[in-house]
C-alpha positions as CSV (number, residue, x, y, z in Angstrom):
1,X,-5.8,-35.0,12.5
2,X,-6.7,-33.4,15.9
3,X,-6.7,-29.6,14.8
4,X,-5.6,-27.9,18.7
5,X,-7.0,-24.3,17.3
6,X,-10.1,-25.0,17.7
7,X,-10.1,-25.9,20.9
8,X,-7.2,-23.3,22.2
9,X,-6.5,-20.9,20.1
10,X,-3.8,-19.1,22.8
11,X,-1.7,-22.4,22.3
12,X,2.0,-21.2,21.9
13,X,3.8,-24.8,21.7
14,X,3.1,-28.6,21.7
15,X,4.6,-31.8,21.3
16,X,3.3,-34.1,18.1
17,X,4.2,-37.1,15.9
18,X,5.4,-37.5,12.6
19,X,2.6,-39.4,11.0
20,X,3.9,-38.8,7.5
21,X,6.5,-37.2,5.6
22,X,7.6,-36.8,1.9
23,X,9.8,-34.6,-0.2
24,X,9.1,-33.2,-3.1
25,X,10.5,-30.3,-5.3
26,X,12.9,-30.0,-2.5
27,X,10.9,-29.5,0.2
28,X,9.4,-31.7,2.8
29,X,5.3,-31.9,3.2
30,X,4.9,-33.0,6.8
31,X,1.7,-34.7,8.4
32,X,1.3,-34.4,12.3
33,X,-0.3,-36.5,14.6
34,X,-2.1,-33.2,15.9
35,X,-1.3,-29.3,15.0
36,X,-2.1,-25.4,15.9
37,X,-0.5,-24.3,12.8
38,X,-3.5,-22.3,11.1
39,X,-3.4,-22.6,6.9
40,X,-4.8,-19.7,5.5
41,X,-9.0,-19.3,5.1
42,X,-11.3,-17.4,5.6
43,X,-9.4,-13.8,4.7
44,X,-6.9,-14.9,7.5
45,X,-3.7,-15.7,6.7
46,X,-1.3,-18.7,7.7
47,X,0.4,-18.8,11.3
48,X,4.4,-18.7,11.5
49,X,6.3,-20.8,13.1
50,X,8.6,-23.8,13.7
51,X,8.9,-27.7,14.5
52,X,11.7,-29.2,16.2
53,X,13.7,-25.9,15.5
54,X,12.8,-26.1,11.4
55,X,11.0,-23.6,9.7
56,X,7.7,-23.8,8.9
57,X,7.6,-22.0,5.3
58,X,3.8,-22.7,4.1
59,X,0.3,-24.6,4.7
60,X,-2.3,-25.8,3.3
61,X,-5.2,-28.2,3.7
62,X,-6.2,-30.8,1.6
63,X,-8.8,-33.3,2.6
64,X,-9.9,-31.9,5.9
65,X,-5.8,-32.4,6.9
66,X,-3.1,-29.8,7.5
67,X,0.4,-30.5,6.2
68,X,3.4,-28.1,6.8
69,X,5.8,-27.7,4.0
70,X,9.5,-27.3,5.2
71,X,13.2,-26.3,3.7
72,X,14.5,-29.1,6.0
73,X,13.8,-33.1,6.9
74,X,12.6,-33.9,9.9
75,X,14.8,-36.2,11.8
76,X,12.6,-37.4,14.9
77,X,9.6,-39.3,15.4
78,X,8.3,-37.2,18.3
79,X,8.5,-33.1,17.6
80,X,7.9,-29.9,19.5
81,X,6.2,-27.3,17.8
82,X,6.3,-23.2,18.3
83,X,3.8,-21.2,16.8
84,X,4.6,-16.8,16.4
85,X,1.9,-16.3,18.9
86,X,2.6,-12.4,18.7
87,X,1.1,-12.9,15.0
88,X,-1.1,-15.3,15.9
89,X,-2.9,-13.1,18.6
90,X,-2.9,-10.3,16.5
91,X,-5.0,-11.9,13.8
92,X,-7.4,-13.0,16.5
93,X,-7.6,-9.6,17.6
94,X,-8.5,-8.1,13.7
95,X,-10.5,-11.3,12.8
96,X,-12.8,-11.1,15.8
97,X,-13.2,-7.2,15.5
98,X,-13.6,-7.9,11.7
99,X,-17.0,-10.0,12.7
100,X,-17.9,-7.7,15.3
101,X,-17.7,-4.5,12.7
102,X,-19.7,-6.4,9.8
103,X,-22.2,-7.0,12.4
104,X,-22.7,-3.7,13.1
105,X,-22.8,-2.5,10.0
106,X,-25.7,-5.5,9.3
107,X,-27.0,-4.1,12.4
108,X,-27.2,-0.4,11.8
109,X,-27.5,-0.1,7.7
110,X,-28.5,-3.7,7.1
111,X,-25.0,-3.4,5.0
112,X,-23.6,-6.9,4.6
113,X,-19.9,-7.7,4.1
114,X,-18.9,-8.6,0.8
115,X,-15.2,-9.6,1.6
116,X,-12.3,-9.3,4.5
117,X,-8.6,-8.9,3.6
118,X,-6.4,-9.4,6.8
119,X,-2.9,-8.6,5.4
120,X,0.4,-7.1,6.9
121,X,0.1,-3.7,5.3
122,X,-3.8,-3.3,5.9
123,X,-6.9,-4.9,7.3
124,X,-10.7,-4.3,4.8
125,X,-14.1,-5.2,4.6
126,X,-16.0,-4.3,1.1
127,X,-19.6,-3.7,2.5
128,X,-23.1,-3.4,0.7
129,X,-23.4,0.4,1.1
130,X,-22.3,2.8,-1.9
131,X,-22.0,6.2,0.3
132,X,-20.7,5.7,4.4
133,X,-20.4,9.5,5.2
134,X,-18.1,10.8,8.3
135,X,-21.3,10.5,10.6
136,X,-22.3,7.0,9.2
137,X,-18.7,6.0,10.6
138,X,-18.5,7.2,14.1
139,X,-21.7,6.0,14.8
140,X,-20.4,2.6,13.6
141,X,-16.9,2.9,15.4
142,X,-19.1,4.2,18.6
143,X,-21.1,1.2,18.9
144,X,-18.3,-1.2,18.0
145,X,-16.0,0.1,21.1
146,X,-19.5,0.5,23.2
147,X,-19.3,-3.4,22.5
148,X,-15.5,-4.2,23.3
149,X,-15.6,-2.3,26.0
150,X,-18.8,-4.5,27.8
151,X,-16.1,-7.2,27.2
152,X,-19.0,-9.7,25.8
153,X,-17.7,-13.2,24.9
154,X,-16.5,-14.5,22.1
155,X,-17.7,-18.8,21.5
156,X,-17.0,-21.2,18.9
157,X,-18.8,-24.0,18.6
158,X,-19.7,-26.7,15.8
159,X,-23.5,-27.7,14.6
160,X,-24.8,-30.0,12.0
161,X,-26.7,-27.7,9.0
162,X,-30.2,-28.3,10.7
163,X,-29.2,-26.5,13.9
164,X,-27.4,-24.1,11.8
165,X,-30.8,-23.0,9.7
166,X,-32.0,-22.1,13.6
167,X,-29.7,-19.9,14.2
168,X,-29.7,-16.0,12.9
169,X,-27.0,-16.4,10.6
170,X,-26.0,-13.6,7.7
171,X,-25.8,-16.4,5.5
172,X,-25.5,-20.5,5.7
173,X,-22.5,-21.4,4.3
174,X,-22.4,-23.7,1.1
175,X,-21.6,-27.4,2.8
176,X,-24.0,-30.0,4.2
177,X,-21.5,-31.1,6.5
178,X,-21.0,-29.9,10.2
179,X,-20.3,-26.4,10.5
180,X,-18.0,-24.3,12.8
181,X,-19.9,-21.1,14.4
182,X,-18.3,-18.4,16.1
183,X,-20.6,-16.2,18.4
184,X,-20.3,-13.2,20.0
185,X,-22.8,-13.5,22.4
186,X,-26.1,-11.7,21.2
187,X,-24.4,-10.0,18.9
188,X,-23.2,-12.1,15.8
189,X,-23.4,-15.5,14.8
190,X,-20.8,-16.6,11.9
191,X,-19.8,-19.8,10.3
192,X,-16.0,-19.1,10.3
193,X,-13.1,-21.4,10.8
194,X,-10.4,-18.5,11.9
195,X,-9.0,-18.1,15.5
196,X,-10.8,-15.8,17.9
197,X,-9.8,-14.0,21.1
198,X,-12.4,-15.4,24.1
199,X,-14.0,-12.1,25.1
200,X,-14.4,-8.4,23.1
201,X,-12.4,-6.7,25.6
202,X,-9.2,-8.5,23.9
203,X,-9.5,-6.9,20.6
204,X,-8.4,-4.0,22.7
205,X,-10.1,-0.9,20.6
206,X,-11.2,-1.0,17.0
207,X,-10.7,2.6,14.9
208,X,-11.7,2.6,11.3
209,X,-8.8,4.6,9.4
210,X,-10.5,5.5,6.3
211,X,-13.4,4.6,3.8
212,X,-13.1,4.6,-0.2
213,X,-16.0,3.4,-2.6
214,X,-14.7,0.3,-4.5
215,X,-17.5,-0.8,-7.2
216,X,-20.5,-0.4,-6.0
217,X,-19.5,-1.1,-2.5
218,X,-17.5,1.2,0.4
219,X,-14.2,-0.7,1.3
220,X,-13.8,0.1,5.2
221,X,-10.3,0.0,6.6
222,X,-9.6,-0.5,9.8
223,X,-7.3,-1.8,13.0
224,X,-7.5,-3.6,16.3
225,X,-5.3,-4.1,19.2
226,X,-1.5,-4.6,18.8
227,X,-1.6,-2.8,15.5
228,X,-4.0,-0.1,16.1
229,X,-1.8,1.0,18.9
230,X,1.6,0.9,16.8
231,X,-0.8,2.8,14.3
232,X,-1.6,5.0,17.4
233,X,1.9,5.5,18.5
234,X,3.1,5.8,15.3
235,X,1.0,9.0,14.3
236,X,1.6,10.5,17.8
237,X,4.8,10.7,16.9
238,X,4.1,12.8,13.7
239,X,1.2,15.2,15.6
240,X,4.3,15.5,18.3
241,X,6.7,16.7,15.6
242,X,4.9,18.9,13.9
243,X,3.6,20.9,16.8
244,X,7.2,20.9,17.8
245,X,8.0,22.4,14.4
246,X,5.3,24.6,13.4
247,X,5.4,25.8,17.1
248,X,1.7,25.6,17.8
249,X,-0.7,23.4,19.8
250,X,-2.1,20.2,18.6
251,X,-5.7,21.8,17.8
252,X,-3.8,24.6,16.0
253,X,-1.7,22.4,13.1
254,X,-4.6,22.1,10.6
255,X,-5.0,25.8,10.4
256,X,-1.4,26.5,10.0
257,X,-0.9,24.0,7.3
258,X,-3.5,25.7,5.5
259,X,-2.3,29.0,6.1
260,X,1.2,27.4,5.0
261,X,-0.5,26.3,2.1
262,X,-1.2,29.5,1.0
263,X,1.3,31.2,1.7
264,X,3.6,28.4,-0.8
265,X,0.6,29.1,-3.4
266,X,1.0,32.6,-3.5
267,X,4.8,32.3,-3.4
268,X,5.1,29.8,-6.6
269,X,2.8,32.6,-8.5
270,X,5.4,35.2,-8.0
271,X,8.7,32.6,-8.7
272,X,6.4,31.8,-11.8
273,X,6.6,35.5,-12.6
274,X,9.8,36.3,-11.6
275,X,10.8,32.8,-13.6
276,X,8.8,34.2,-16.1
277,X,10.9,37.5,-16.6
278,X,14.0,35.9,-16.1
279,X,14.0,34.1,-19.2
280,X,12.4,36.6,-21.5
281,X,15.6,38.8,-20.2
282,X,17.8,36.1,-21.0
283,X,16.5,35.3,-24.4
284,X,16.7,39.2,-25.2
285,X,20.2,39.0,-24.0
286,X,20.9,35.5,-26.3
287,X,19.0,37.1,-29.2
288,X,20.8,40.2,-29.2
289,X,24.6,38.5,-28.8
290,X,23.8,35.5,-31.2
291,X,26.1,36.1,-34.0
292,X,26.1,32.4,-34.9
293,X,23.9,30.7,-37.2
294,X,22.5,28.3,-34.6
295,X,23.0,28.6,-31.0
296,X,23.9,26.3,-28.6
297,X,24.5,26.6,-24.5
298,X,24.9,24.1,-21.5
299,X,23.5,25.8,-18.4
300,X,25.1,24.5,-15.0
301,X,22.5,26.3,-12.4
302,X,19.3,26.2,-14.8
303,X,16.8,23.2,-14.4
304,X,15.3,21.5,-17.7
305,X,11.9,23.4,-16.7
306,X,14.1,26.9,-16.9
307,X,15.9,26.2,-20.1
308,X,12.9,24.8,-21.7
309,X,11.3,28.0,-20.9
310,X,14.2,30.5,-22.3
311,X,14.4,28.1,-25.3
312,X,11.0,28.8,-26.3
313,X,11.2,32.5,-26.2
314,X,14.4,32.4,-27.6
315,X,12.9,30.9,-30.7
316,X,10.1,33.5,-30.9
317,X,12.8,36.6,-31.3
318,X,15.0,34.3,-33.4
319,X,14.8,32.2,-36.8
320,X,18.0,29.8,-35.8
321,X,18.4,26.5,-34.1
322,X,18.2,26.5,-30.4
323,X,20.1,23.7,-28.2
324,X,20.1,24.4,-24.4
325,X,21.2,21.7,-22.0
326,X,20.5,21.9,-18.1
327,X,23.6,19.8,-16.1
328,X,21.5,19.6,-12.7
329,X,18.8,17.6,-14.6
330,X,21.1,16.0,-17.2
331,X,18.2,16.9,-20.2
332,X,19.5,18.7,-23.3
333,X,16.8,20.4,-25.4
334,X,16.3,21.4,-29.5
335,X,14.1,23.3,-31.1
336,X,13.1,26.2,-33.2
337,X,10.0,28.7,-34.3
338,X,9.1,26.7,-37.4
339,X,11.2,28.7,-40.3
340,X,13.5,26.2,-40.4
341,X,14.1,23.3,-42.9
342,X,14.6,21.3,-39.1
343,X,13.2,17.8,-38.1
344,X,14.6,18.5,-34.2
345,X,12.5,15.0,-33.3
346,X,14.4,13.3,-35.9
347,X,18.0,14.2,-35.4
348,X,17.3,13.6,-31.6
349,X,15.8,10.2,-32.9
350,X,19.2,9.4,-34.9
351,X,22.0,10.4,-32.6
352,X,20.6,9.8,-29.0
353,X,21.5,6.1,-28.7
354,X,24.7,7.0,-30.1
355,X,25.4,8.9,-26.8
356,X,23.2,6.5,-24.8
357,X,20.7,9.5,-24.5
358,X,16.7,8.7,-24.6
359,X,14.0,10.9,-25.8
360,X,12.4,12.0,-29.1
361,X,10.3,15.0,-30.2
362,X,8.7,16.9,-33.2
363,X,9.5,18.7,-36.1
364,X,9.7,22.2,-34.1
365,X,10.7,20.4,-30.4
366,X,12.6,18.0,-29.2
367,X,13.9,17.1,-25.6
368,X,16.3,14.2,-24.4
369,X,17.6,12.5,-21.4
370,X,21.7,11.2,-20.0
371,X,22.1,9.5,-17.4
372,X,26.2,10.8,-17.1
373,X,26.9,14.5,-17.7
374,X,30.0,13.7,-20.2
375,X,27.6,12.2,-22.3
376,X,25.4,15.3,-22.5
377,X,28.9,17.7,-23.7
378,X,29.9,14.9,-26.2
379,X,26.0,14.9,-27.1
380,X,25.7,19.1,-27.5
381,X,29.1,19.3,-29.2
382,X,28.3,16.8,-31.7
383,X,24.7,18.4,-32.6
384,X,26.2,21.7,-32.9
385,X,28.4,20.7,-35.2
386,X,25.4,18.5,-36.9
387,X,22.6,21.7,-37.2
């Protein structure tokens, strides 16, 4: 099988023959005469695309031959192919940078690369270095883009293992058979088997987004081209906003959201406070009316934090069974100050399904969940009555 992306890479369509066809599992594992369709290797995934109109839903190899697995049978001998060549270029783009940033690292911190992950949410490299600090990075990103932008070319090219060993490869790969090379001219030299653009300047820009140690290693994200600049455009659109809405210039935002930052800190230590007061008042208040033997109150502006809270200062003033529910949060709460012959966790434990609550508790505390409001009054009447 004549595989066309190795020797253009940039093909978008082609016509081919049938040479095989079977179904099985209700799909249909096609063999062509000749194919672009890349299978997935190498940390690259598989191209998308389409023959004579029909999906192309997977590949794989087996046996140095590509098949293509389709929903549909293929009715004609002679077929015309379409490859998503807006996917396709883009994992040229990352792949080639991908080569061109492990060389540099090699280059710089004789770091190797352990592993690549080209997927659609993110693009990695795990390399040999167990600290890459702020500085370690820009000088990598530097050199990389000092590269792309000299627009050095990019070759492929395949070698028997002899001529291989001359070459200054990070390591021989483990076949004895003719291997595939892809160079960037005095720069790298890789056994690979991906598709590559022809010349630096097409990966366009490479930015590495972020670093995070991973073993004993330093997983290095990054992105090329295409997707760097939807990355680009994308967090433009954020700075944009919030200078718009904090009403401040671009170099400007991080101070304000630290000053921001403060300012919330300082304000949840005085609601906490205030919070704090509130409920000892209202527990005096609940204390001083209770004339009941247990008492029992559904809140419709409190949150479960809030009645929680009043709950357990109620129970400090008071030796009598406390339930409190909070509507907003649809969480009823039992509990006590431990003079009381009272399992709350076990009561809660008994009746909650009945009510298709959830939750549980302790002897002293117990908390549960609804997901309809109804059931939370039907629930709080019923334990009333119970305690």
């Amino acid at each position: 099988m004549q595989k066309l992306y190795y020797e253009n890479p940039y093909i978008k369509e082609w016509e081919a023959l049938v040479v095989n066809q079977i179904e099985k599992d209700g799909k249909f594992i096609v063999e062509l005469s000749e194919t672009a369709f890349y299978p997935e290797g190498g940390g690259q995934p598989r191209d998308f695309g389409s023959i004579d109109g029909i999906e192309v839903i997977d590949l794989f190899e087996d046996s140095d031959k590509i098949y293509h697995v389709l929903d549909k049978k293929i009715e004609n001998e002679k077929v015309l192919c379409k490859i998503d060549f807006e996917r396709r270029f883009d994992h040229m783009q990352n792949h080639t940078g991908q080569h061109l940033l492990s060389a540099i690292f090699i280059e710089l911190y004789n770091a190797p690369t352990n592993s690549f992950h080209l997927g659609e949410d993110y693009i990695s490299i795990d390399i040999g270095l167990e600290n890459a600090s702020d500085e370690t990075v820009k000088i990598v990103e530097d050199r990389v883009n000092s590269l792309i932008f000299k627009n050095i070319p990019v070759k492929s090219y395949i070698i028997n293992l002899e001529e291989a060993k001359k070459l200054p490869l990070r390591k021989l790969p483990p076949t004895d058979v003719d291997i595939r090379i892809v160079e960037i001219e005095g720069i790298d030299y890789s056994p690979c088997c991906g598709t590559h653009v022809k010349n630096l300047g097409e990966i366009g820009m490479l930015k590495i987004l972020k670093t995070e140690k991973y073993k004993n290693m330093t997983r290095v994200y990054f992105k090329c081209g295409k997707r760097l600049l939807k990355d680009f455009q994308d967090k433009n659109t954020v700075i944009n906003t919030l200078i718009k809405n904090l009403s401040v210039p671009q170099h400007e935002i991080l101070p304000k959201i630290d000053q921001l930052q403060s300012d919330i800190k300082n304000i949840s230590k005085q609601l906490s406070l205030q919070r704090e007061l509130n409920a000892e008042f209202i527990a005096k208040e609940i204390a001083a009316s209770s004339l009941e033997n247990n008492i029992v109150q559904i809140f419709e502006d409190k949150s479960f934090e809030e009645i929680q809270l009043i709950a357990n200062k109620t129970a400090s003033l008071i030796d009598k069974a406390i339930l409190f529910a909070s509507l907003p949060d649809k969480k009823v709460i039992l509990a006590h100050g431990g003079n009381l012959p009272l399992n709350c966790g076990q009561i809660f434990k008994e009746n909650l399904p009945k009510f298709n609550g959830r939750g549980g508790g302790g002897p002293k505390f117990a908390q549960g969940s609804f997901d309809d409001r109804e059931k939370i009054k039907k629930f709080v009447a019923f334990i009333g009555e119970y305690i």
